[in-house]
ROFITI-142863 format. One record per residue (C-alpha): residue number from 1; chain; residue in one letter; x, y, z. Coordinates in nm, 3 decimals, padded with zeros to 5 digits. Example, Ala and Ser with C-alpha at 12.3 -4.5 7.8 and 13.67 -1.06 7.14 Angstrom:
% ROFITI-142863
PT 1 A A 01.230 -00.450 00.780
PT 2 A S 01.367 -00.106 00.714
% end
This chain:
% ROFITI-142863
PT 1 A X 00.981 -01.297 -01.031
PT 2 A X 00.592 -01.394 -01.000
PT 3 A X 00.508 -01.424 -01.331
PT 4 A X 00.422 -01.617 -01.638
PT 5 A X 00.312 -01.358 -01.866
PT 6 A X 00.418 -01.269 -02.191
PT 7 A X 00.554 -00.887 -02.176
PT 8 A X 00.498 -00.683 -02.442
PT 9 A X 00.688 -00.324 -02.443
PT 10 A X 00.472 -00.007 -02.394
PT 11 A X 00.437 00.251 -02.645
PT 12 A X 00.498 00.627 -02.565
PT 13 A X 00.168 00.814 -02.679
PT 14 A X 00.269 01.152 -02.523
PT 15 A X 00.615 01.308 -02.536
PT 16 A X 00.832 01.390 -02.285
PT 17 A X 00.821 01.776 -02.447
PT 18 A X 00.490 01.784 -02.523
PT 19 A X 00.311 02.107 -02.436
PT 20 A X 00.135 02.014 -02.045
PT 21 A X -00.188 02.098 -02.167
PT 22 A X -00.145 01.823 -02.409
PT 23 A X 00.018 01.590 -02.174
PT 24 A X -00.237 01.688 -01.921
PT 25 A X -00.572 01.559 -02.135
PT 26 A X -00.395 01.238 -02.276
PT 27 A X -00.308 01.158 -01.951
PT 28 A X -00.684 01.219 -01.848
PT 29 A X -00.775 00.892 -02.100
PT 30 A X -00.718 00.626 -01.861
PT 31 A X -00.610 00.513 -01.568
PT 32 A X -00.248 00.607 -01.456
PT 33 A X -00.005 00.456 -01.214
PT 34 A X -00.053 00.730 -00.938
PT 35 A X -00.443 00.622 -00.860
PT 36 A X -00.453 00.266 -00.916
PT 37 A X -00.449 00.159 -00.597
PT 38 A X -00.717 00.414 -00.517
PT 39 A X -00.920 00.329 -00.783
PT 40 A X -00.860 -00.040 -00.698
PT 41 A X -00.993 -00.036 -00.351
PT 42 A X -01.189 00.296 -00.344
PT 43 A X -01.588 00.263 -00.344
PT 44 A X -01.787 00.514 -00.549
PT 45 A X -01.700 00.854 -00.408
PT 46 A X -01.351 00.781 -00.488
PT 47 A X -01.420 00.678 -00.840
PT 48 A X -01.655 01.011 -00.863
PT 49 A X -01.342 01.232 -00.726
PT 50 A X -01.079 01.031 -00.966
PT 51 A X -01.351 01.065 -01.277
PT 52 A X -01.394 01.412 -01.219
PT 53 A X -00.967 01.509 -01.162
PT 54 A X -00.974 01.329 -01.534
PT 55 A X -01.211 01.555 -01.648
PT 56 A X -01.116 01.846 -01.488
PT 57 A X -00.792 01.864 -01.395
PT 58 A X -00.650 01.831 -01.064
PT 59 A X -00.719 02.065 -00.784
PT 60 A X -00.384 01.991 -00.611
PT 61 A X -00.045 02.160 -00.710
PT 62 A X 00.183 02.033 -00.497
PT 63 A X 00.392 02.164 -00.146
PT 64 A X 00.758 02.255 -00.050
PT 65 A X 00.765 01.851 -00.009
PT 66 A X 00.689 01.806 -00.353
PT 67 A X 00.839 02.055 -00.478
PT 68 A X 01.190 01.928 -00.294
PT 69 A X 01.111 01.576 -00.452
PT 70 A X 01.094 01.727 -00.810
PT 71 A X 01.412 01.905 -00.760
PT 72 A X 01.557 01.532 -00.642
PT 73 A X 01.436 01.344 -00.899
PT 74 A X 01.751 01.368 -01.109
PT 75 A X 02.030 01.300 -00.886
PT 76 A X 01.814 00.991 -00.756
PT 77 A X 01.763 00.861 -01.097
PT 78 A X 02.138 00.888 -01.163
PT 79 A X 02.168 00.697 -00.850
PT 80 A X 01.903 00.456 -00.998
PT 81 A X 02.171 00.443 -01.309
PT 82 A X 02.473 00.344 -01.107
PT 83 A X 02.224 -00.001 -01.019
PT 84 A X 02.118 -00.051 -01.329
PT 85 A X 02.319 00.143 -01.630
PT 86 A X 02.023 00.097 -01.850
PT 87 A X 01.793 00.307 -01.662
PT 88 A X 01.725 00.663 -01.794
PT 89 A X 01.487 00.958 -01.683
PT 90 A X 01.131 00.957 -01.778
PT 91 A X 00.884 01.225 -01.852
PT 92 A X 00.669 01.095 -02.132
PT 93 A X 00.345 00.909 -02.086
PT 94 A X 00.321 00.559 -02.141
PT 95 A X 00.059 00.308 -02.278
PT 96 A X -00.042 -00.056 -02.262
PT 97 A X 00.084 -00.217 -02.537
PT 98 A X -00.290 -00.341 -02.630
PT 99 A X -00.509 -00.046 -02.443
PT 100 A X -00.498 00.342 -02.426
PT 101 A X -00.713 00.285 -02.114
PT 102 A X -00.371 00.167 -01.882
PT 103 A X -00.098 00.460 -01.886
PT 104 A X 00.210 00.608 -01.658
PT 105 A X 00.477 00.813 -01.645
PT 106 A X 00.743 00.634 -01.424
PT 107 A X 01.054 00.805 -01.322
PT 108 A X 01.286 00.606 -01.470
PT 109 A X 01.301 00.358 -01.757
PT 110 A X 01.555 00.093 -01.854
PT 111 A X 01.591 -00.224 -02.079
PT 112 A X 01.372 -00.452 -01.857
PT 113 A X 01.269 -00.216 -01.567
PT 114 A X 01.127 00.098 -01.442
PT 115 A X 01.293 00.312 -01.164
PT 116 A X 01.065 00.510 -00.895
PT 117 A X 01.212 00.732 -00.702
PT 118 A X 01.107 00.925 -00.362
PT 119 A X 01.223 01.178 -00.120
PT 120 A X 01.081 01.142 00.246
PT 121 A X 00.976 01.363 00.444
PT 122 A X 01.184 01.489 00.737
PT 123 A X 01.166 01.201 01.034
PT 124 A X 01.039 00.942 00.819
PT 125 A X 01.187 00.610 00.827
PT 126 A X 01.314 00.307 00.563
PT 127 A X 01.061 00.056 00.672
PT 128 A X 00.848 -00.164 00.413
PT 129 A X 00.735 -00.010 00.082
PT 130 A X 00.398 00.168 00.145
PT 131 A X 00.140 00.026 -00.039
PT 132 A X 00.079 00.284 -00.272
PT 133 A X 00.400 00.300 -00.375
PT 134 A X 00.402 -00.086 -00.407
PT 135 A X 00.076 -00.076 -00.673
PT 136 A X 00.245 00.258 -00.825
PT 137 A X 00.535 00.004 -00.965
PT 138 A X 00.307 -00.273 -01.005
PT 139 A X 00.112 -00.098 -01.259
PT 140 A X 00.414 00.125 -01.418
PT 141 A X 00.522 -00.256 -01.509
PT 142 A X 00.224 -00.377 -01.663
PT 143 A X 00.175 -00.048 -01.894
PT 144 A X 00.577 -00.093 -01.993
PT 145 A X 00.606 -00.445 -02.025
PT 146 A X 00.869 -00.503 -01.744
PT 147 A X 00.967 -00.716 -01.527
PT 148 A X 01.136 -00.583 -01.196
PT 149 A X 01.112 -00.199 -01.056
PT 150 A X 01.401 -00.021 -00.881
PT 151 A X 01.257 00.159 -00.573
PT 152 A X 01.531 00.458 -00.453
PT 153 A X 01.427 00.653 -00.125
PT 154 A X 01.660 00.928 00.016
PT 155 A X 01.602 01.066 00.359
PT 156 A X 01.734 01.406 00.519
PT 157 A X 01.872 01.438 00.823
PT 158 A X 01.672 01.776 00.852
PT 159 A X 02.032 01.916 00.930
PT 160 A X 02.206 01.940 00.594
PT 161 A X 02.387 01.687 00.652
PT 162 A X 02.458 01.422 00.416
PT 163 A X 02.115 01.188 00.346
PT 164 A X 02.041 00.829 00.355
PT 165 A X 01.947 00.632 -00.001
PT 166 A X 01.822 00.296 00.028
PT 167 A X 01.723 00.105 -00.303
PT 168 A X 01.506 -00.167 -00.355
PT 169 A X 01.435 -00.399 -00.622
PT 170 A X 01.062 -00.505 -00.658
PT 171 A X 00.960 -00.836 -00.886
PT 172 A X 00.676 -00.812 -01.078
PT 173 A X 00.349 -00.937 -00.917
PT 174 A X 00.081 -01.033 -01.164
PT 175 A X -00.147 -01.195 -00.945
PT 176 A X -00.137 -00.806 -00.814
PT 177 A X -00.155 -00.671 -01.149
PT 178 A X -00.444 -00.878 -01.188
PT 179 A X -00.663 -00.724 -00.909
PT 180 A X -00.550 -00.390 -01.030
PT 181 A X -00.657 -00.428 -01.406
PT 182 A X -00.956 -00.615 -01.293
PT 183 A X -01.069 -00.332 -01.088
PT 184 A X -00.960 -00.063 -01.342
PT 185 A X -01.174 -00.248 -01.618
PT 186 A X -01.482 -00.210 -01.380
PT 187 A X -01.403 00.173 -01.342
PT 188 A X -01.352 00.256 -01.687
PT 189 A X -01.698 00.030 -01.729
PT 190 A X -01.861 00.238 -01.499
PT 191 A X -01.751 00.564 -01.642
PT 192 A X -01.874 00.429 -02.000
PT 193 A X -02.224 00.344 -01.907
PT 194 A X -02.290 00.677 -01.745
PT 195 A X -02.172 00.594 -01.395
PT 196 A X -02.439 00.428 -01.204
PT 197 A X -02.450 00.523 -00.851
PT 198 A X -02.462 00.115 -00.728
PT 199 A X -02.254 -00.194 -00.777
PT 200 A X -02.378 -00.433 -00.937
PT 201 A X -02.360 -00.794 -00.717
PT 202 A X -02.522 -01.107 -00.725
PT 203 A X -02.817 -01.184 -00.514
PT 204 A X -02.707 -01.344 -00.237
PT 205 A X -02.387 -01.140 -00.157
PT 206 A X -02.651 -00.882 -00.172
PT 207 A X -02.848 -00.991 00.063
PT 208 A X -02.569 -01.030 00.279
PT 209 A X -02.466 -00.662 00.247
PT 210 A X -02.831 -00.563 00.326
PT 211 A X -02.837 -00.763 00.609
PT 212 A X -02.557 -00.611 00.740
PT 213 A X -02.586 -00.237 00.659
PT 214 A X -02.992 -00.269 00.846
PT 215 A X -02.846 -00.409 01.129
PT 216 A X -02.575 -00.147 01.141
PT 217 A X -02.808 00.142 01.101
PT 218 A X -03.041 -00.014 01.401
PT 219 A X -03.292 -00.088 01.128
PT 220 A X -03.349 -00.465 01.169
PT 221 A X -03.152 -00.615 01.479
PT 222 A X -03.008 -00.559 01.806
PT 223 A X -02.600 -00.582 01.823
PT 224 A X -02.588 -00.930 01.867
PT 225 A X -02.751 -00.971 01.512
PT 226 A X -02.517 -00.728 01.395
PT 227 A X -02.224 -00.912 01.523
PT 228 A X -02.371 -01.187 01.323
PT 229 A X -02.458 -01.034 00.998
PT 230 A X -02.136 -00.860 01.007
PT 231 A X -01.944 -01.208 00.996
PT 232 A X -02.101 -01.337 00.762
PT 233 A X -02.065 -01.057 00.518
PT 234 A X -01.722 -01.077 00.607
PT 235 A X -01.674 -01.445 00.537
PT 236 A X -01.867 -01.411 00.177
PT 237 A X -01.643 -01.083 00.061
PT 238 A X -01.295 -01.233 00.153
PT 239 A X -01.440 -01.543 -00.073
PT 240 A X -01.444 -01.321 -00.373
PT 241 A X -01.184 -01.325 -00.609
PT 242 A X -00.859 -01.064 -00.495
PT 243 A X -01.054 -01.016 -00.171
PT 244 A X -00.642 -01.008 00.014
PT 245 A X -00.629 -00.666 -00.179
PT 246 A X -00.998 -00.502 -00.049
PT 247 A X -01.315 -00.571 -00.182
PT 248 A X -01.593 -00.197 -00.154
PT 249 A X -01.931 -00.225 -00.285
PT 250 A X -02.189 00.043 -00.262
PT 251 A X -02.543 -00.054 -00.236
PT 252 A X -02.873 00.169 -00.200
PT 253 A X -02.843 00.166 00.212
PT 254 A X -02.454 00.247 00.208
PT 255 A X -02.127 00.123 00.115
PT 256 A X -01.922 -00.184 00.287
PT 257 A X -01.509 -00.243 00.238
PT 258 A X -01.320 -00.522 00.316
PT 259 A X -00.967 -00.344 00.417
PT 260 A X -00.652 -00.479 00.240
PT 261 A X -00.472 -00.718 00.410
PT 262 A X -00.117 -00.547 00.526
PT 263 A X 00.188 -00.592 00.403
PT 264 A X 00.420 -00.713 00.684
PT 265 A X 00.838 -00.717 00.594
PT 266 A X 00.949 -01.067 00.685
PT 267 A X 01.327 -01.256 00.674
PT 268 A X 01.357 -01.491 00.365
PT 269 A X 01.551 -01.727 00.605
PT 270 A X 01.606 -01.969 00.294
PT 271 A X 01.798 -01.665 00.141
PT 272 A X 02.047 -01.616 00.424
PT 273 A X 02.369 -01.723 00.348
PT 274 A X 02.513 -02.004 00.562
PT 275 A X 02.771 -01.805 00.775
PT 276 A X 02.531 -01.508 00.785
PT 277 A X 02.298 -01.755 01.006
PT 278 A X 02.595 -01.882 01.188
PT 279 A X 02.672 -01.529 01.292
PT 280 A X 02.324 -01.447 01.422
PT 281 A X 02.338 -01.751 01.569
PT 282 A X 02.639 -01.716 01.753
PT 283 A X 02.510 -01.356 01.871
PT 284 A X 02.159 -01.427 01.991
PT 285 A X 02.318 -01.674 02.222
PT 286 A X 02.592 -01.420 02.357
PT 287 A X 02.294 -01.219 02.410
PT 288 A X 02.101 -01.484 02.581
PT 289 A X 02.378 -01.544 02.799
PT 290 A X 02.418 -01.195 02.863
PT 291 A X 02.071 -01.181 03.006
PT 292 A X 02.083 -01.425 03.195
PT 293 A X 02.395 -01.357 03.390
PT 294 A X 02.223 -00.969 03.454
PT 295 A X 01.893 -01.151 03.608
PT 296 A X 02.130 -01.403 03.785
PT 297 A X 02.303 -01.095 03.939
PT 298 A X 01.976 -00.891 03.979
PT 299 A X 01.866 -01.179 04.205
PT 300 A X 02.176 -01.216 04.430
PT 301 A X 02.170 -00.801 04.456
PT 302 A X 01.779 -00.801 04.575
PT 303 A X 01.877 -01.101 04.829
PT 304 A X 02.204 -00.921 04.973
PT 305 A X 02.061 -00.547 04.969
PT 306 A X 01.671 -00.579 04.911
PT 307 A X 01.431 -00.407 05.138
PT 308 A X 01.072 -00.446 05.136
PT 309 A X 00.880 -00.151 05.115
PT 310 A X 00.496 -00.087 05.021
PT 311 A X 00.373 -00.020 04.703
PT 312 A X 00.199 00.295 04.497
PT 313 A X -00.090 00.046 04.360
PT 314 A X -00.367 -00.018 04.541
PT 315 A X -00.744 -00.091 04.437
PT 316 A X -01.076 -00.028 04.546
PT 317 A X -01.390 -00.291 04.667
PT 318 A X -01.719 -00.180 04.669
PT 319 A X -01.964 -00.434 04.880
PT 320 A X -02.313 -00.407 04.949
PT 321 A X -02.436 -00.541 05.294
PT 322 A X -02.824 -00.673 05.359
PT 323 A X -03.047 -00.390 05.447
PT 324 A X -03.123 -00.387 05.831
PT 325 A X -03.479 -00.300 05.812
% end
């Protein structure tokens, strides 16, 4: 588990049969689970469109997808149970034990975890856990106090068949958490002081940006210089603080973001068991052998029974001769 923080429990501020209008404005306080990634890497129009859903309401009620994953929810968190015994269902909102401002509603809640549970779509695959989802649990254990996540996916077969789970546990990550609290302390700054329409950056970052939005726009350089101005606005953003996660900053010209740097699902060789390696081992090199006995007998078929024969591919020269005048 990557961390060294002290965890202090959450508090339940809303219950979980609360009238929704009531659960609707207290969860309009702060920032919830569901949009801290957003908030986290989005540039002003994002934090504009998240300010006004918590003032507002949301716009967006859902599809038959949702709708599908709602009627889900309990027989994956049961599932979730059978992991972990101490995991129940969830629908009351959650606070920070020391801030109203950090709040969410997991699925699932045990002793030292949360549960999160999702139901794909039709032809969607187990790979790695999409980012979102990733920051979703990320944050759910910061505002609870908790130290793992159980992540519980169940796929269709589109044919009613029976579906696919496949459960995860996910370690708490406070160098994440970090980046996300960090950048939902600047939002919740910016909605308190009247939401200025710029960030606010130091002056030779800013320069930097300038540079580089004037020579996008044409406005100071031809593309080499934009190459160049490009880089080094580059090189200056990824030294900022959190910069793997994405950095956006909106200036006067326009607005520059660093993208996130992916999250790639890699083998923990140092985890796999001795006679696991043995085994995959033992098979690559069948399968090496394998290969090369089929090209060793793919050579002595083209030498007993090859033909030559001309190709499909051909290309076209173009050459100018001296004028004759």
């Amino acid at each position: 588990m990557n961390t060294t923080t002290e965890l202090k429990p959450g508090r339940i501020v809303v219950d979980a049969d609360a009238p929704r209008e009531v659960w609707m404005d207290e969860r309009g306080v702060g920032v919830t689970a569901s949009v801290a990634k957003e908030i986290a890497t989005g540039g002003r129009s994002v934090w504009e469109k998240q300010l006004d859903t918590m003032l507002n309401g949301s716009t967006w009620f859902g599809n038959a997808h949702t709708e599908r994953g709602h009627r889900d929810e309990d027989d994956l968190i049961a599932h979730a149970a059978t992991i972990d015994p101490t995991i129940e269902a969830n629908s009351a909102l959650w606070a920070h034990a020391d801030s109203d401002d950090y709040r969410a509603t997991p699925d699932g809640v045990g002793d030292d975890s949360v549960a999160e549970v999702k139901s794909l779509k039709e032809g969607d695959g187990f790979g790695p856990i999409p980012a979102d989802h990733y920051a979703q649990m990320q944050w759910q254990m910061f505002v609870l106090g908790k130290s793992r996540a159980l992540y519980v996916r169940k796929r269709d077969d589109g044919k009613g068949g029976v579906a696919d789970l496949d459960e995860k546990w996910v370690d708490r990550d406070d160098d994440y958490i970090e980046f996300l609290k960090e950048r939902a302390d600047a939002f919740i700054a910016w909605r308190d002081a009247d939401c200025p329409e710029f960030d606010d950056v130091d002056d030779v970052l800013g320069d930097l940006i300038q540079e580089a939005l004037e020579a996008k726009q044409g406005l100071a350089a031809p593309q080499a210089r934009d190459k160049k101005a490009a880089a080094a606005l580059k090189k200056a953003l990824e030294a900022r603080s959190h910069s793997e996660y994405g950095v956006t900053l909106t200036l006067p010209l326009g607005e520059v973001k660093l993208t996130a740097a992916s999250r790639v699902l890699t083998l923990d060789e140092e985890a796999i068991p001795d006679h696991l390696k043995a085994k995959r081992h033992a098979k690559l090199t069948a399968a090496k052998t394998a290969r090369d006995r089929a090209d060793e007998l793919e050579q002595e078929l083209v030498r007993e029974y090859g033909v030559t024969t001309l190709g499909t591919s051909q290309s076209l020269r173009i050459t100018t001769t001296r004028s004759t005048k």
